[in-house]
C-alpha angles and dihedrals in degrees: 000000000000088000089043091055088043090055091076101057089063116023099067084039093050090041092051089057092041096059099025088079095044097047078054111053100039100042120007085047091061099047086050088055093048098049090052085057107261109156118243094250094059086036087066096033096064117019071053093074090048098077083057092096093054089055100041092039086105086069085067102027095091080058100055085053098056099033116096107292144326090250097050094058099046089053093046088045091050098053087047093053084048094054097038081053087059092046096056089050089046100049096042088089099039123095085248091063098140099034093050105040083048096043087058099038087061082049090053086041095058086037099055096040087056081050099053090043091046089041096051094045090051092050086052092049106044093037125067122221104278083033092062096040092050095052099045088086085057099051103041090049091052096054092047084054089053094055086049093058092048088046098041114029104025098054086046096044088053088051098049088046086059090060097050100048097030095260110303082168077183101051092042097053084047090066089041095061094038092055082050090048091053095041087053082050094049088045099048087040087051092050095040088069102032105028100096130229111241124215082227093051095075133153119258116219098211136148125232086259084054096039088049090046093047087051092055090046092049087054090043101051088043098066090041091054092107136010106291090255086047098050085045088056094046095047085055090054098049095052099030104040091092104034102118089051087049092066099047095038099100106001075062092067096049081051089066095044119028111097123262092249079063094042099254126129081239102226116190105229088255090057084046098052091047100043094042116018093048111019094036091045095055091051088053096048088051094045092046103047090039093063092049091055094043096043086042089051103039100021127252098277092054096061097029099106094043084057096049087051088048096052099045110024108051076064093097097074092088091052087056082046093049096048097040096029095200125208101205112106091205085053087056106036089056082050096059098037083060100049086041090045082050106054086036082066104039096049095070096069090060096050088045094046084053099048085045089050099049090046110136129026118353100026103151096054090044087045077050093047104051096041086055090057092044085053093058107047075052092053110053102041090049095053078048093055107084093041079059104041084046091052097049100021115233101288091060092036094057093044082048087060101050087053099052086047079087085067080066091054106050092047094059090044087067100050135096122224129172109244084222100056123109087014115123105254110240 
């Protein structure tokens, strides 16, 4: 019980860091970049290449195994986020501007994938089974939570400060980023002192030949995990479980606010902020935590297919948006809390699936592993997206995704899972 009530001063924290980079460097990056005057084109060419760590992390994670302790990494990780966030301030008002802001945003990049390598095999270390499985609501709502305050009170922030110093957009961007870079300081200082050290979580005392041996055992267990038709199964269900929520993420959010005469539902920011940052938030933090408690009562297997109904299915209420286009900021705002509760809940099968999956020697490079290959199934159909909104129009793309919800389908009906697993042990 004691462990179970620690847990909480360490798991949202740890989540919070985990998502705040990424949010970052994915999104508030390239509304920087617009606002200092970067066409579109260059926008997309190189904050592009910056979701490459995340994809490749898989190349370092055995390191990251073998290499002195899980937290030891996530601290170091964490100092190393702090400084990239203050050299991206400092660099905003020099002549260098671009180099230098892209050069440490790689930096951040490489920095938050080893955290998230070093966060999530800590959490497998220090967490049992139905631990583990009871949390996973927690965590994943955290760092959801994370991506929303990037989202909804950076990019703000940054606008209210434009007002308040004429619009020095440089200047601006560069608080911003020192106020991250304290808050990353204030954070690796906080776990520092309360994130315990496990006695699983120990030290090897390896050379580089044994480090480099250990690397090329970690990618080989990996893919013998399972019978070749088996691992095949489970890769599909890795890049193809959220396919359908790949493609409205973020054609999704122009929906809301784009303007009627463009076929959006024209949201102001403040109706934005309202519908989606707090309503749809709630929804998600219910969903997410629900399907922890539910998976961590009755076992993964038991609540697999509800998840898979709650990820894919809540999505057609933007097909009923998009053909009735209401008005009425209460109509949309229950809409969104739907779809939001659903993929809370969903969610969690994946990350359960994962955590099932990684399960004996070498977990947190498999962990590593798998959530590379769901990035990336997450990635390409998203970049794909907007060539596809702008080809059908929103009416025929959300009914297009509905369709292709049955891909989601199909991928789960071909995995295993042990009906124990993720059930508190008696």
């Amino acid at each position: 019980m004691e462990k179970h009530r620690n847990c909480w001063w360490w798991i949202p924290t740890l989540y919070v860091a985990e998502g705040l980079p990424n949010v970052v460097v994915m999104t508030v990056a390239v509304v920087m970049y617009m606002q200092l005057g970067m066409t579109d084109t260059d926008i997309a060419l190189y904050t592009g290449w910056l979701g490459l760590p995340w994809v490749i992390k898989p190349l370092w994670s055995p390191f990251v195994d073998l290499y002195r302790t899980k937290r030891w990494w996530v601290l170091a990780m964490q100092m190393l986020l702090g400084s990239s966030l203050a050299g991206v301030a400092f660099t905003l008002n020099t002549p260098f501007w671009f180099q230098g802001t892209m050069a440490f945003f790689f930096l951040m990049a490489f920095s938050s994938a080893t955290h998230d390598i070093a966060a999530d095999g800590y959490y497998m270390l220090e967490l049992d089974d139905h631990q583990q499985v009871w949390f996973v609501g927690i965590r994943n709502t955290f760092y959801r939570l994370a991506v929303i305050f990037g989202n909804g009170v950076l990019i703000p922030v940054a606008g209210m400060l434009q007002l308040v110093f004429r619009h020095q957009k440089a200047f601006t961007w560069s608080l911003v980023f020192y106020g991250l870079a304290a808050l990353f300081i204030a954070i690796w200082l906080y776990h520092a002192y309360i994130m315990p050290r496990s006695q699983a979580d120990q030290a090897h005392d390896t050379n580089v030949r044994e480090v480099a041996k250990g690397i090329g055992t970690a990618f080989r267990s990996f893919f013998q995990k399972l019978p070749p038709r088996e691992m095949l199964y489970a890769m599909l269900f890795l890049l193809f479980y959220r396919f359908p929520e790949a493609l409205l993420g973020k054609m999704s959010l122009t929906f809301l606010m784009r303007p009627a005469s463009a076929g959006g539902l024209g949201l102001s920011p403040q109706e934005f902020g309202l519908a989606s940052g707090t309503i749809g938030v709630i929804g998600l933090t219910i969903g997410g935590i629900l399907g922890g408690l539910l998976a961590g009562r009755d076992g993964f297997k038991r609540w697999l297919w509800p998840m898979v109904c709650a990820i894919t299915l809540p999505d057609i209420v933007y097909v009923y948006m998009s053909y009735a286009m209401p008005d009425n900021l209460v109509l949309i705002s229950s809409c969104i809390f739907v779809e939001q509760f659903g993929y809370g809940l969903g969610f969690t099968a994946l990350t359960l699936y994962m955590l099932y999956f990684s399960k004996g020697a070498f977990k947190t490079s498999h962990y590593a592993f798998c959530t590379a290959i769901s990035y990336l199934g997450l990635m390409l159909p998203g970049m794909l997206s907007g060539w596809m909104k702008d080809m059908l129009g929103y009416r025929s793309f959300f009914i297009a995704v509905m369709l292709l919800c049955l891909v989601t389908f199909v991928v789960t009906a071909l995995i295993k899972v042990d009906p124990e697993f993720g059930k508190k042990q008696k």
